[in-house]
LODRENGU-720648 format. One line per 4 residues: number of its first residue (from 1); for each residue x, y, z of C-alpha. Coordinates in Angstrom, 2 decimals. Example, Ala and Ser with C-alpha at 12.3 -4.5 7.8 and 13.67 -1.06 7.14 Angstrom:
<nunus>
1> 12.30 -4.50 7.80 ~ 13.67 -1.06 7.14
</nunus>
This chain:
<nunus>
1> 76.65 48.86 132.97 ~ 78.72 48.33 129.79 ~ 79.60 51.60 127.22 ~ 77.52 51.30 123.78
5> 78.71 52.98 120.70 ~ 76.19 52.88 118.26 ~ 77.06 52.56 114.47 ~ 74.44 53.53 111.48
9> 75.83 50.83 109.54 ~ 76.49 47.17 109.88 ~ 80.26 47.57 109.83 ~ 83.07 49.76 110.39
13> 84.84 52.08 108.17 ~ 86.57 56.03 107.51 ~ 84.52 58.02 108.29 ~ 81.87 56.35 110.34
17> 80.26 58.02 113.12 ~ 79.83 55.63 116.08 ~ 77.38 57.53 118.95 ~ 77.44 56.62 122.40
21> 74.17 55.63 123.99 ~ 75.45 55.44 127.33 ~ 78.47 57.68 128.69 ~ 81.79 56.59 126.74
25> 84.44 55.69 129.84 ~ 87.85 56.71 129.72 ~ 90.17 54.33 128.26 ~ 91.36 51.46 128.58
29> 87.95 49.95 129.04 ~ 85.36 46.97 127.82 ~ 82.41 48.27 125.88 ~ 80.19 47.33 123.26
33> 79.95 48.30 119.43 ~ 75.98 48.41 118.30 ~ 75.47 48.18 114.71 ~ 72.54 49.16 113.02
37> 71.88 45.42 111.93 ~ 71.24 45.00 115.81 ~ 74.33 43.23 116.26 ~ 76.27 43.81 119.38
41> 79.60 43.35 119.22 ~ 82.79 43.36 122.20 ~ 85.12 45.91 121.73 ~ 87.81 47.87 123.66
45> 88.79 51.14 124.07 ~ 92.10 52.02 124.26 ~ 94.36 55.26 125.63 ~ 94.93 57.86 122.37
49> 90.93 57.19 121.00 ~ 91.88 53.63 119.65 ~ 89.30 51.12 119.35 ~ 89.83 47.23 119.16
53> 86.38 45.80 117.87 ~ 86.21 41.94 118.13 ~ 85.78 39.26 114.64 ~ 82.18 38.93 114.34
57> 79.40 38.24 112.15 ~ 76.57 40.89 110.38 ~ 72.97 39.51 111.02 ~ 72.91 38.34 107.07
61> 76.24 36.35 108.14 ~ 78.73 38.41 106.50 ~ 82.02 37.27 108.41 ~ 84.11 40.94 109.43
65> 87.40 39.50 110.94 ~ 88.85 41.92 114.11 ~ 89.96 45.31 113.09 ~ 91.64 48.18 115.34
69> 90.42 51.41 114.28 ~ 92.09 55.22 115.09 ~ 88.91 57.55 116.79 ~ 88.60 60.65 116.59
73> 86.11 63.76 117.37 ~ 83.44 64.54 114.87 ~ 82.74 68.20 115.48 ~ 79.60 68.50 113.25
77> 77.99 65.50 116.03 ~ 78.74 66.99 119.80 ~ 79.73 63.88 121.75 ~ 80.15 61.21 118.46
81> 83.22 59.96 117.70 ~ 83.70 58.91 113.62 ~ 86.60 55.68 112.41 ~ 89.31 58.42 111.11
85> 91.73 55.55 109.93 ~ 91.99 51.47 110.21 ~ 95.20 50.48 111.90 ~ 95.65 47.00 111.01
</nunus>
């Protein structure tokens, strides 16, 4: 079964919260990013919380190229990570 992180918005950016609906793996490892559009998106997650999300398009066909984003803890969401910083 492949990791979901679920995203209340239909992209990434600071401060997002991303919530897993399955058990996040341990890095490095293939998952999925769900945004709240519905749209599914490949994605990996890498050693030190960084995640790798794939080009893709929003379901009103806005075009978000492939981004690598710094994780990190959100402490007011037990178990959600949040987008502290984009890296490229």
């Amino acid at each position: 079964m492949t990791a979901v992180l679920a995203v209340a918005a239909t992209h990434l950016y600071r401060g997002a919260a991303l919530r897993p609906l399955t058990r996040t793996p341990d890095p490095p490892a293939e998952i999925l990013v769900e945004f709240s559009d519905g749209v599914a998106v490949p994605a990996r997650l890498l050693p030190g919380l960084r995640l790798e999300v794939a080009a893709h398009v929003t379901a009103k066909g806005t075009r978000i190229p492939a981004k690598a984003w710094a994780l990190g803890t959100d402490p007011a969401r037990p178990g959600a990570l949040k987008a502290t910083a984009r890296l490229d």
